[in-house]
N, C-alpha and C positions, 0 to 999 in steps of 0.2 A: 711588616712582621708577617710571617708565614707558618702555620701550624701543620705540624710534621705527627701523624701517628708512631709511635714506636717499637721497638719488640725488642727485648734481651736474649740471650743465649738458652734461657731456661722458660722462656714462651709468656713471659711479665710483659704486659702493652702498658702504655705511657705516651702520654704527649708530651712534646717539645714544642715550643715558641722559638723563633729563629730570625732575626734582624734578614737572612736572606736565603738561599741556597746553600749560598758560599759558605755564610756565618759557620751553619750547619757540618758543610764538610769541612771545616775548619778545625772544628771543635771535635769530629771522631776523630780526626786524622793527630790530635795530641792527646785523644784519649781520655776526652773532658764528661763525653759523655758516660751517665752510670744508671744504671736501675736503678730507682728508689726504692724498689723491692727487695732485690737480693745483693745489690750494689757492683753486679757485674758487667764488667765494661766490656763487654762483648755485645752491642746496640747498632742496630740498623735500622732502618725503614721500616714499619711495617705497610703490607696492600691496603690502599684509603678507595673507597667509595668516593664518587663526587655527590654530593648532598643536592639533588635534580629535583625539584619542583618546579611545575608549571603553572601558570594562565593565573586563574580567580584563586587554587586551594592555597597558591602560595600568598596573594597579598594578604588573606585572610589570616591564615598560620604564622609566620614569620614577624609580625607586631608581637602576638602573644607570647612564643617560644623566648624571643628575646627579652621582653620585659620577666618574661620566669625567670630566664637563666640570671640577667641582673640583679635580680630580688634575692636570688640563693647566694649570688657571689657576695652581694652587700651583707646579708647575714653572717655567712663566714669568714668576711673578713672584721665585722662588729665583734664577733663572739670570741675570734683567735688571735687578735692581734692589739699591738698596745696603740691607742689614740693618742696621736700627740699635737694634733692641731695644726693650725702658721707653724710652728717649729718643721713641720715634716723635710723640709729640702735638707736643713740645715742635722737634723739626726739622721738623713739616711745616710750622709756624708759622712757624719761622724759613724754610723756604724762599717760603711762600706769603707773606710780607711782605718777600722780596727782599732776606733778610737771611744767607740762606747759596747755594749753588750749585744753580739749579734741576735736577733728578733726580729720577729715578722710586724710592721708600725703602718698603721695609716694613719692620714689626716689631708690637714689642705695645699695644693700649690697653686702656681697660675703653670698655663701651657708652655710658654715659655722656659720658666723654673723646671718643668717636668724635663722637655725639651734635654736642659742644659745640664740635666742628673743623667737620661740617657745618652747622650754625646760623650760623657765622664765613665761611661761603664756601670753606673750604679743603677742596679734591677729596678725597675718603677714599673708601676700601672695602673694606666686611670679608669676609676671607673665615674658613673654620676654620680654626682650628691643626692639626686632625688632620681627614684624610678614612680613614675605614676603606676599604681596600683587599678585607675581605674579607666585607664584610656583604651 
């Protein structure tokens, strides 16, 4: 996966997730990609920094940052989406085949299972069950 900064035609940034480069030009060149902002599909690139830390500040910083960012993503996806448990492979299917109510669902698979949803096209993302809080 490759994370792409964004920018629309009317100065809206945005991240994209992207299976590859290609994925990416793929997807402008059919015109897939859209603002979530203003929903105008005029999106390119936007200029990315390389995220450079060195030596000692980064082993130090880089544990913490990333257990934070986990801890906010686990919250928002507790707080916004429906738990559906074991069920999870088998309802994202039904929803990615427009066979039940499209919604944001988490719950549990194995790697594999996860695997075999993205290979099918069907949007997934794992995150852990547990972030240590106090590591």
């Amino acid at each position: 996966m490759i994370l792409f900064n964004l920018i629309c035609g009317h100065d809206h940034e945005f991240e994209g997730w992207f299976r590859s480069g290609a994925d990416y030009d793929g997807q402008l060149a059919a015109g897939e990609l859209v603002c979530p902002v203003c929903e105008d599909r005029n999106v390119q690139k936007a200029p990315m920094a390389p995220g450079v830390i060195s030596g000692e500040s980064r082993d130090r910083r880089e544990p913490d940052a990333l257990r934070e960012a986990l801890l906010a993503l686990r919250k928002t996806v507790e707080e916004n989406c429906d738990y559906v448990g074991e069920r999870f492979p088998e309802e994202a299917r039904r929803i990615h085949y427009g066979e039940a109510e499209d919604r944001p669902i988490y719950g549990h698979t194995s790697l594999d299972e996860a695997r075999a949803l993205f290979e099918e096209g069907v949007d997934v993302m794992l995150i852990p069950k547990r972030v240590r809080q106090d590591a």
